[in-house]
C-alpha positions as a Python dict, from the first residue, in 0.01 Angstrom:
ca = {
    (1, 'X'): (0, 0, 0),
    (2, 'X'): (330, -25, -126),
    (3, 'X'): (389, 301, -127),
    (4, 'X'): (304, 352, 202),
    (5, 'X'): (527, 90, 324),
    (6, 'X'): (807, 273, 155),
    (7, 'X'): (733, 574, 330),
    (8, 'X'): (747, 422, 646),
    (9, 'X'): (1077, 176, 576),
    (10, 'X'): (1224, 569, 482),
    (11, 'X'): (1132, 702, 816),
    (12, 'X'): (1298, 392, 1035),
    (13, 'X'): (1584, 439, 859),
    (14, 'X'): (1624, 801, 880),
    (15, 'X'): (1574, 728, 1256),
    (16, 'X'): (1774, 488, 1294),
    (17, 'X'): (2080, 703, 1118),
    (18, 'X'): (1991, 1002, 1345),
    (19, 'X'): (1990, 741, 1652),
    (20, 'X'): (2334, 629, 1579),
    (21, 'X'): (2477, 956, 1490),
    (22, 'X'): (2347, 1066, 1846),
    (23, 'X'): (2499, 757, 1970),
    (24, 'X'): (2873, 874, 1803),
    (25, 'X'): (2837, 1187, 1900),
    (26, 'X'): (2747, 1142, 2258),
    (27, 'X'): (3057, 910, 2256),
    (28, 'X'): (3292, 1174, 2048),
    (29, 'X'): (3219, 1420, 2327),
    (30, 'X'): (3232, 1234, 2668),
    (31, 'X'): (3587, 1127, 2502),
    (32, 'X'): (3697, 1516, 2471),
    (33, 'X'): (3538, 1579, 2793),
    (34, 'X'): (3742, 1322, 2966),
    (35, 'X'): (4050, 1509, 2793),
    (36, 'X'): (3953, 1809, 2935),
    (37, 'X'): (3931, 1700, 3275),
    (38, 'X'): (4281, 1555, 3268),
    (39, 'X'): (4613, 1748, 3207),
    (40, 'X'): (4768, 1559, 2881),
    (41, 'X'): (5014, 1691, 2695),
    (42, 'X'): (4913, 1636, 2350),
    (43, 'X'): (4555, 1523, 2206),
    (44, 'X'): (4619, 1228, 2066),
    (45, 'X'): (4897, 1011, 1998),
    (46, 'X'): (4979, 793, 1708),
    (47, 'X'): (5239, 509, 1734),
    (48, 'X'): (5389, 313, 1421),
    (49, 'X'): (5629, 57, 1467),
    (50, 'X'): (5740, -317, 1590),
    (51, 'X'): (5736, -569, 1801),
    (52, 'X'): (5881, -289, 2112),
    (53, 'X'): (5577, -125, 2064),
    (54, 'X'): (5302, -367, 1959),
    (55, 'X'): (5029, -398, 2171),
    (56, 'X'): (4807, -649, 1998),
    (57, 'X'): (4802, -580, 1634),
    (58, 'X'): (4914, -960, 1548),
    (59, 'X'): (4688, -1109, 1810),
    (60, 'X'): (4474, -1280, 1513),
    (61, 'X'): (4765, -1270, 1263),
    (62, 'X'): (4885, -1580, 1110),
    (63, 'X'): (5242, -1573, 1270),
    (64, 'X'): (5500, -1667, 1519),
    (65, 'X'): (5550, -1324, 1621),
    (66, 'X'): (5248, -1289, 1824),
    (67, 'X'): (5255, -1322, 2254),
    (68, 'X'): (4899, -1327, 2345),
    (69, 'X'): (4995, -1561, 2618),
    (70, 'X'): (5133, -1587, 2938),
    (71, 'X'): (5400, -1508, 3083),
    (72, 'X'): (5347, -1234, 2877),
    (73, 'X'): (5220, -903, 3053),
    (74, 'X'): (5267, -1076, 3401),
    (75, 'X'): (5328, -736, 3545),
    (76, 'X'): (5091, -622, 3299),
    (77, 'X'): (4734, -474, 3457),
    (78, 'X'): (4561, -636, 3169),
    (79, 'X'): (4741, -951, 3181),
    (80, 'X'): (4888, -1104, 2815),
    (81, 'X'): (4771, -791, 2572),
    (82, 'X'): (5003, -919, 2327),
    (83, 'X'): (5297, -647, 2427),
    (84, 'X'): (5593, -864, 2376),
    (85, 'X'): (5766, -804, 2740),
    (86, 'X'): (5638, -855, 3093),
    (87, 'X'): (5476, -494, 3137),
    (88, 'X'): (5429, -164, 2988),
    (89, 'X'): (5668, -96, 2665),
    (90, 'X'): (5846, 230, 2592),
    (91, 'X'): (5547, 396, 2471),
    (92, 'X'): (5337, 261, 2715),
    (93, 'X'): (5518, 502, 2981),
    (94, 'X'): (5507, 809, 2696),
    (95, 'X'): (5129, 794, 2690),
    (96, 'X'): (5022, 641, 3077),
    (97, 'X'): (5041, 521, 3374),
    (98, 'X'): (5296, 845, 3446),
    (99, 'X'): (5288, 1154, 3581),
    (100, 'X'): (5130, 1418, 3310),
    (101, 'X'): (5402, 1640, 3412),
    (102, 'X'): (5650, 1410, 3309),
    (103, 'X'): (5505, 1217, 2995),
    (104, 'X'): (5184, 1262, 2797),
    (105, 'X'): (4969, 1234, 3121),
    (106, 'X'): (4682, 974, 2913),
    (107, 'X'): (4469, 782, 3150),
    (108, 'X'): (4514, 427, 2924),
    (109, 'X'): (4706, 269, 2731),
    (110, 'X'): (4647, 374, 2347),
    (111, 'X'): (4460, 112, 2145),
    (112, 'X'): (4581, -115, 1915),
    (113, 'X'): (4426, -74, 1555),
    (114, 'X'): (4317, -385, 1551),
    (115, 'X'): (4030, -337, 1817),
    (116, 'X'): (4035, 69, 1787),
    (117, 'X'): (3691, 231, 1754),
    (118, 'X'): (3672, 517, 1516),
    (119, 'X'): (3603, 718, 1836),
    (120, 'X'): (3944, 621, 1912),
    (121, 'X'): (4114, 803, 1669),
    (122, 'X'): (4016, 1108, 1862),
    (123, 'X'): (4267, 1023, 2118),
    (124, 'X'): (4530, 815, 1931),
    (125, 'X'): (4579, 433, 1772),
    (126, 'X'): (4868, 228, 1790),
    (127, 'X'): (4937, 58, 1441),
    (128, 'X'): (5283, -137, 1567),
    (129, 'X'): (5366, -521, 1434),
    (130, 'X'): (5612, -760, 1548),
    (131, 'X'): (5819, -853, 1306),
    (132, 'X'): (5710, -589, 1066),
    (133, 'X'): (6000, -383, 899),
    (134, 'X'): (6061, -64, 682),
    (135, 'X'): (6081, -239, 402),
    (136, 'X'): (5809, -477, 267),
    (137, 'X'): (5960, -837, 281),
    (138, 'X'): (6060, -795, 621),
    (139, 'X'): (5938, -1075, 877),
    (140, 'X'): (5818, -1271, 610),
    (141, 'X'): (5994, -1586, 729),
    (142, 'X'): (5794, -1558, 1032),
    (143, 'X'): (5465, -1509, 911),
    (144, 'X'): (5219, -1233, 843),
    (145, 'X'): (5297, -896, 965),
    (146, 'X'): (5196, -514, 918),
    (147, 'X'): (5476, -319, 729),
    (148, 'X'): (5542, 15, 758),
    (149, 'X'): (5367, 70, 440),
    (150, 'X'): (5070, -94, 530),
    (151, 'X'): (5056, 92, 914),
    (152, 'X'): (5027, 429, 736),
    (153, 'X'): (4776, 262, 517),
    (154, 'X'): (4572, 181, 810),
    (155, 'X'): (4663, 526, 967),
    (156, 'X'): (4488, 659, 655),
    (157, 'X'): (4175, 462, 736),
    (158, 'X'): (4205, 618, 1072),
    (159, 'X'): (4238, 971, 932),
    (160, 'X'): (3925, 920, 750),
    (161, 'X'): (3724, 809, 1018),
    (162, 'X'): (3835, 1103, 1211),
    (163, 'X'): (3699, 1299, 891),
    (164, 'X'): (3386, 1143, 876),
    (165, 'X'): (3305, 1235, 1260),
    (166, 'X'): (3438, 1612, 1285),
    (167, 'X'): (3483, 1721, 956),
    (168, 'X'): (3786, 1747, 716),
    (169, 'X'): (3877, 2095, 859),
    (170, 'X'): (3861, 2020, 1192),
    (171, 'X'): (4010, 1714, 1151),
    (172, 'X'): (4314, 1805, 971),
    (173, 'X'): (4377, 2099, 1286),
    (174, 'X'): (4395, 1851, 1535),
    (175, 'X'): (4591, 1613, 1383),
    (176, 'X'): (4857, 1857, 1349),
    (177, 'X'): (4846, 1857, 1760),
    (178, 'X'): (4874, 1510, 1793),
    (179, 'X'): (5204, 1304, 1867),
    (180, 'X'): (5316, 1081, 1627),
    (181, 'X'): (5648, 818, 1736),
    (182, 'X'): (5777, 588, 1442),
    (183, 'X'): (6005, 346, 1555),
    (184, 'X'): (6147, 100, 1263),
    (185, 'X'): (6413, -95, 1099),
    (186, 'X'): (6542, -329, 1365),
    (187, 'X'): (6368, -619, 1171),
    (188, 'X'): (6526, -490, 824),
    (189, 'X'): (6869, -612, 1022),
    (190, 'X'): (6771, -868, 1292),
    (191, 'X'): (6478, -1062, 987),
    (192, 'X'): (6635, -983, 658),
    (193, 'X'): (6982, -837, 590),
    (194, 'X'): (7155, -1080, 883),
    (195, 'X'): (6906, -1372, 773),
    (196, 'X'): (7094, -1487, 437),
    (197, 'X'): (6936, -1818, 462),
    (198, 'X'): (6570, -1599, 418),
    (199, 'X'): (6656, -1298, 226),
    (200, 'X'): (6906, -1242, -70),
    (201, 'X'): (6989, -850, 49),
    (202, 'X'): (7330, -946, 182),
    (203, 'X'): (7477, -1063, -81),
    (204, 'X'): (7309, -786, -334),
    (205, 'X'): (7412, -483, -127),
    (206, 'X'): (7705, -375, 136),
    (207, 'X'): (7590, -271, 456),
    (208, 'X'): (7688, 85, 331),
    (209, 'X'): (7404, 29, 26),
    (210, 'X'): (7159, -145, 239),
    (211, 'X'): (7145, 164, 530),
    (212, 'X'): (7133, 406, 229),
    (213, 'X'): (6828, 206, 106),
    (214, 'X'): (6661, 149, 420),
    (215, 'X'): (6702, 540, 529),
    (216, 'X'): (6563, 692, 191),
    (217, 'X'): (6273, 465, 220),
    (218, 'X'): (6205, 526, 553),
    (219, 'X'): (6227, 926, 453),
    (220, 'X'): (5950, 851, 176),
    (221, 'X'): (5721, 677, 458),
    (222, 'X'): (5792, 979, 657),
    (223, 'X'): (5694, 1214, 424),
    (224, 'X'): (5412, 988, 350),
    (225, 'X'): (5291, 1029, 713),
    (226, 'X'): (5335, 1392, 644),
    (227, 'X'): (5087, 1401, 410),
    (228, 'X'): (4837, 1225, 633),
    (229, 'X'): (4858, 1501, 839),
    (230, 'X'): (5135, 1450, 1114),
    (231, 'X'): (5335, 1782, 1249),
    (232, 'X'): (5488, 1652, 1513),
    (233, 'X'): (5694, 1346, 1449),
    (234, 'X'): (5970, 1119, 1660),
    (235, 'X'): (6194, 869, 1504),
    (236, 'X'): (6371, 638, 1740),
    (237, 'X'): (6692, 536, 1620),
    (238, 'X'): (6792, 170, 1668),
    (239, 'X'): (6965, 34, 1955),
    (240, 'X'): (7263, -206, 2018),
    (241, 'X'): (7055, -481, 1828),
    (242, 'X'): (7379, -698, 1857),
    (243, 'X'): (7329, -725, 2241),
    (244, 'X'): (7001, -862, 2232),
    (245, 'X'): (7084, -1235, 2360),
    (246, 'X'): (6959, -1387, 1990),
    (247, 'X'): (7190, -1259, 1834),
    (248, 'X'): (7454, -1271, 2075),
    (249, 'X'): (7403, -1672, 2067),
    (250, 'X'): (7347, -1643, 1666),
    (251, 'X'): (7656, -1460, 1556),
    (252, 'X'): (7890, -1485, 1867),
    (253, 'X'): (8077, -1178, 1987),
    (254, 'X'): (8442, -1283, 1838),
    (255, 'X'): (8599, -1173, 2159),
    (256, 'X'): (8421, -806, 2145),
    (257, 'X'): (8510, -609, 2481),
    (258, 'X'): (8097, -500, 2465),
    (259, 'X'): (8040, -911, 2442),
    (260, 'X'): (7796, -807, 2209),
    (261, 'X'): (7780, -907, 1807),
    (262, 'X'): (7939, -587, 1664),
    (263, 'X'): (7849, -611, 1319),
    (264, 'X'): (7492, -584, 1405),
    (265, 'X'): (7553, -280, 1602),
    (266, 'X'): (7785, -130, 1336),
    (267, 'X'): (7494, -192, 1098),
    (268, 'X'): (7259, -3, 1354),
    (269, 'X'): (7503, 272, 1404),
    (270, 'X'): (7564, 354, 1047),
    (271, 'X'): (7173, 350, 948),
    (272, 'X'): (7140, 610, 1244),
    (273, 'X'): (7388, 794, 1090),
    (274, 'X'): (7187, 799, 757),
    (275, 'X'): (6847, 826, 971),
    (276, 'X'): (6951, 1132, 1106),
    (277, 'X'): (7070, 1320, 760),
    (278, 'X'): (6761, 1216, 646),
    (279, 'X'): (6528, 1380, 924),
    (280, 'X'): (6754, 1703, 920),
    (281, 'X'): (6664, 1670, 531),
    (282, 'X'): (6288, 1657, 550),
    (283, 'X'): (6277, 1940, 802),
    (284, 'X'): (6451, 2168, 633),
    (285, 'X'): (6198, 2068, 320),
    (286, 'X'): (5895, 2051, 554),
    (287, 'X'): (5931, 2340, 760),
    (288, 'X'): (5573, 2412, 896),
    (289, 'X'): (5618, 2039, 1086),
    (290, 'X'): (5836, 1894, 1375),
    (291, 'X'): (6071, 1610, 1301),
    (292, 'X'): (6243, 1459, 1587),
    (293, 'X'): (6547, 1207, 1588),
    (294, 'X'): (6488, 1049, 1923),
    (295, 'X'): (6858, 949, 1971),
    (296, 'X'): (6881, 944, 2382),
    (297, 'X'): (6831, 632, 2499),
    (298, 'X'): (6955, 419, 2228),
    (299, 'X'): (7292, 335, 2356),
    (300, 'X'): (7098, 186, 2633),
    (301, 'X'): (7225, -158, 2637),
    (302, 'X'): (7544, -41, 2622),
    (303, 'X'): (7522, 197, 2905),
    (304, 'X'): (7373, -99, 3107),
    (305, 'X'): (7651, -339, 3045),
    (306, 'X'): (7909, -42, 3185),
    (307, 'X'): (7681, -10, 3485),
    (308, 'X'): (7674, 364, 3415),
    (309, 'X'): (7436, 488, 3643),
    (310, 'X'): (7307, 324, 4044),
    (311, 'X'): (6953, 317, 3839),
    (312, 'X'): (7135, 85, 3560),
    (313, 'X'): (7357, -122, 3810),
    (314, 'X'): (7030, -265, 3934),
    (315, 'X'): (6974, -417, 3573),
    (316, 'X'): (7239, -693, 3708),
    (317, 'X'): (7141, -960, 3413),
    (318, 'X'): (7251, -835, 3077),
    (319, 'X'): (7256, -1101, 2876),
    (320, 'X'): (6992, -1400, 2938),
    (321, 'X'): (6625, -1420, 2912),
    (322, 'X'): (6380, -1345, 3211),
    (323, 'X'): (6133, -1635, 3080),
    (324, 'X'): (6252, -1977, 2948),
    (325, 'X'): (6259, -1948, 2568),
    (326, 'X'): (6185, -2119, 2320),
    (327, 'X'): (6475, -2167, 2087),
    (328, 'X'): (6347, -2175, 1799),
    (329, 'X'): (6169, -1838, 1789),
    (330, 'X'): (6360, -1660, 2095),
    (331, 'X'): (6013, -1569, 2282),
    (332, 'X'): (5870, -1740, 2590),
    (333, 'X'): (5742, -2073, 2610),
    (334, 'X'): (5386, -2049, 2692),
    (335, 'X'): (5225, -2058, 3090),
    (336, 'X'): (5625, -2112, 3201),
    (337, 'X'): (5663, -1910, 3512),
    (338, 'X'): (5928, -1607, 3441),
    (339, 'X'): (6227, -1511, 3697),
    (340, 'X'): (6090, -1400, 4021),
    (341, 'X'): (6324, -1089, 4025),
    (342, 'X'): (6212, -931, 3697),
    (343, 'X'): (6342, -574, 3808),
    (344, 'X'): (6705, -705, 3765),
    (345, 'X'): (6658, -835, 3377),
    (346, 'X'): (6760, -636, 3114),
    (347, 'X'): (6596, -862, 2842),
    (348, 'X'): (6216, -1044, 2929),
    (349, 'X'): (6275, -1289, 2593),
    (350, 'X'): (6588, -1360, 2364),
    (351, 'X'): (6464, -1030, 2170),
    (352, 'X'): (6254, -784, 2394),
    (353, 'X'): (6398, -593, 2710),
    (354, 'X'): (6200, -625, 3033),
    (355, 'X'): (5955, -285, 3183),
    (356, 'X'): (6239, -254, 3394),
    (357, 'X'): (6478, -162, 3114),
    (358, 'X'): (6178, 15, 2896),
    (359, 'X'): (6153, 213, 3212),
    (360, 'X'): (6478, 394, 3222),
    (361, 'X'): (6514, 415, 2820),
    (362, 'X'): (6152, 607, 2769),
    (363, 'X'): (6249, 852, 3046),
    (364, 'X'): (6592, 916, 2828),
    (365, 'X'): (6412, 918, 2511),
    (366, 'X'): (6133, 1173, 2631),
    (367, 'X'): (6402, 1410, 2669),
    (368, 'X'): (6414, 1389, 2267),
    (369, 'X'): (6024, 1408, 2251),
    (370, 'X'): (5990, 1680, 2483),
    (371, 'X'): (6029, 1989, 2258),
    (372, 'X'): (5734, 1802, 2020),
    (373, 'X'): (5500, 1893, 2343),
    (374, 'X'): (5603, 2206, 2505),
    (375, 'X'): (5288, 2383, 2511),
    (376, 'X'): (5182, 2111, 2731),
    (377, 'X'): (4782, 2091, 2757),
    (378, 'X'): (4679, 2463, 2666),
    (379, 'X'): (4731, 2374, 2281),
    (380, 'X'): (4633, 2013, 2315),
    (381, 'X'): (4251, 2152, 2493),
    (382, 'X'): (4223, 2403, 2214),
    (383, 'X'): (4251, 2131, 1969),
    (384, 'X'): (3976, 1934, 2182),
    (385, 'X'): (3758, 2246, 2222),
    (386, 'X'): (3744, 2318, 1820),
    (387, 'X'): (3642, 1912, 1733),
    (388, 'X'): (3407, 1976, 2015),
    (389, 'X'): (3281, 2267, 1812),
    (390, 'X'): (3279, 2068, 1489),
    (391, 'X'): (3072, 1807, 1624),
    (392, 'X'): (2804, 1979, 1771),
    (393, 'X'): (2763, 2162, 1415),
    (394, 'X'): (2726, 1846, 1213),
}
């Protein structure tokens, strides 16, 4: 009898395997049929980063660098997501809710890891964390985060999923199509170098040892994500982190003409400096990939302040919070109603600019992205059409 029984317990669970396989696969392929039906620019799209691109990674984090409360996402369709502004973020308008002749042209937003599917990876996982830095310690003082380190780590877990479901070959082809946007360090300044009462790095290195640092290691991380598989590659460069209104109120402004805390933004300026030798570096090492220093639209803040533009004189409030803050963690106290006019903020919370401002800086920075996705769909559905291939086979 037993052996019978053993039979039997075989053949439910060789059904039950081919069941759920059928179940993935019928998944895997309505997802690349709904990318064949739209006009996107890439396949997928992979995001690493912080708290300006989060989009619910620290939702269930122990930390106070989490917003999965209101007023956040007010203007958000989804409501309080955990983005950390009132509406879509900077790569939120890359990958949708825009024309696909103008950004990537995907019909949602891309999925934070911490609720992505491995039939998500198809398409493209955000791995961003608040607080989270290049370098390890980063954040700490606020709680748990996801470094740098420990995104690609998960972006490996991702890549292996992808592996399991098409194939190593296949897998490895399209992830050379897919977009991948890093966009790190601000916390290495604004949660450890200018936090002395956290983190000993100030007094160890000079600002000129400390960029030098944080730029090689970020070059390792990059070449790290190169090895994942990752072609096409953007690195944002920092922005005027001394205007954001903490550390205006933190460090003063000592009379600046920007009114902004110029050390911070000297800091920034000289780690792009070092960011950019650094990318120029790895492409001329890593010449069958794409590395982009996405440059345009970090002098932002600045170019708000000087009213540069009709579109950036509407941004009349440069230096105060949208929402009532809290002051001891700069973000929003919880269920307060927000400013009624949030199209004229610059910032949302003492730290994170408003949709409005995201707005006009992701349509600057795409201009920097834009040569990573010039064969528009015709590569990106060739991609699609070969995992579609793989799939079927297995």
């Amino acid at each position: 009898m037993l052996p019978l029984v053993s039979v039997l317990l075989e053949m439910v669970s060789r059904r039950v395997w081919v069941a759920a396989a059928a179940a993935t696969a019928l998944m895997v392929m309505a997802r690349l049929s709904s990318f064949a039906d739209g006009e996107k620019a890439v396949p997928c799209y992979y995001i690493f980063g912080d708290s300006l691109a989060d989009s619910g990674n620290n939702n269930m984090l122990q930390t106070v660098a989490k917003v999965d409360y209101s007023p956040y996402g007010v203007d958000f369709p989804r409501g309080p997501t955990g983005r950390f502004t009132n509406g879509r973020n900077i790569v939120d308008f890359f990958a949708f809710f825009a024309s696909p002749a103008e950004y990537l042209g995907f019909e949602c937003p891309i999925p934070p890891f911490a609720t992505a599917t491995d039939v998500d990876t198809l398409t493209g996982v955000n791995y961003a964390s608040g607080s989270a830095g290049i370098l390890q310690q980063t954040g700490a003082q606020l709680g748990q985060r996801i470094p740098l380190d420990v995104q690609l780590d998960n972006h490996g877990v991702s890549v292996s999923a992808l592996a399991k479901i098409t194939g190593a070959a296949a897998a490895s082809r399209h992830l050379g199509q897919c977009l991948y946007t890093l966009g790190a360090g601000n916390n290495d300044f604004l949660n450890n170098y200018f936090r002395p009462e956290f983190y000993p790095t100030s007094r160890t290195y000079t600002v000129k040892r400390f960029t030098a640092l944080l730029a090689n290691r970020y070059a390792q991380q990059l070449q790290r994500l190169y090895g994942l598989g990752a072609r096409k590659i953007g690195v944002f460069a920092l922005g005027q982190i001394g205007c954001v209104p903490f550390a205006i109120r933190r460090y003063g402004n000592n009379g600046s003409a920007s009114g902004c805390a110029e050390a911070l933004n000297d800091a920034a300026a000289l780690f792009n400096v070092r960011l950019k030798s650094a990318i120029n570096r790895l492409q001329a090492k890593l010449t069958d990939a794409q590395f982009v220093y996405i440059g345009s639209g970090s002098d932002m803040l600045m170019m708000v302040r000087q009213k540069n533009s009709t579109t950036l004189k509407a941004l009349e409030v440069v230096d105060c919070a949208c929402c009532t803050v809290e002051v001891s963690s700069g973000q929003c106290v919880p269920d307060k109603a927000p400013c009624p006019d949030r199209s004229s903020y610059v910032f949302w919370d003492w730290f994170h600019p408003t949709e409005a401002l995201n707005s006009v800086t992701a349509a600057a920075a795409f201009e920097a992205v834009r040569p990573l996705v010039a064969h528009s769909s015709s590569v990106g559905e060739s991609s699609m059409l070969r995992l579609a291939a793989a799939v079927q086979a297995m």
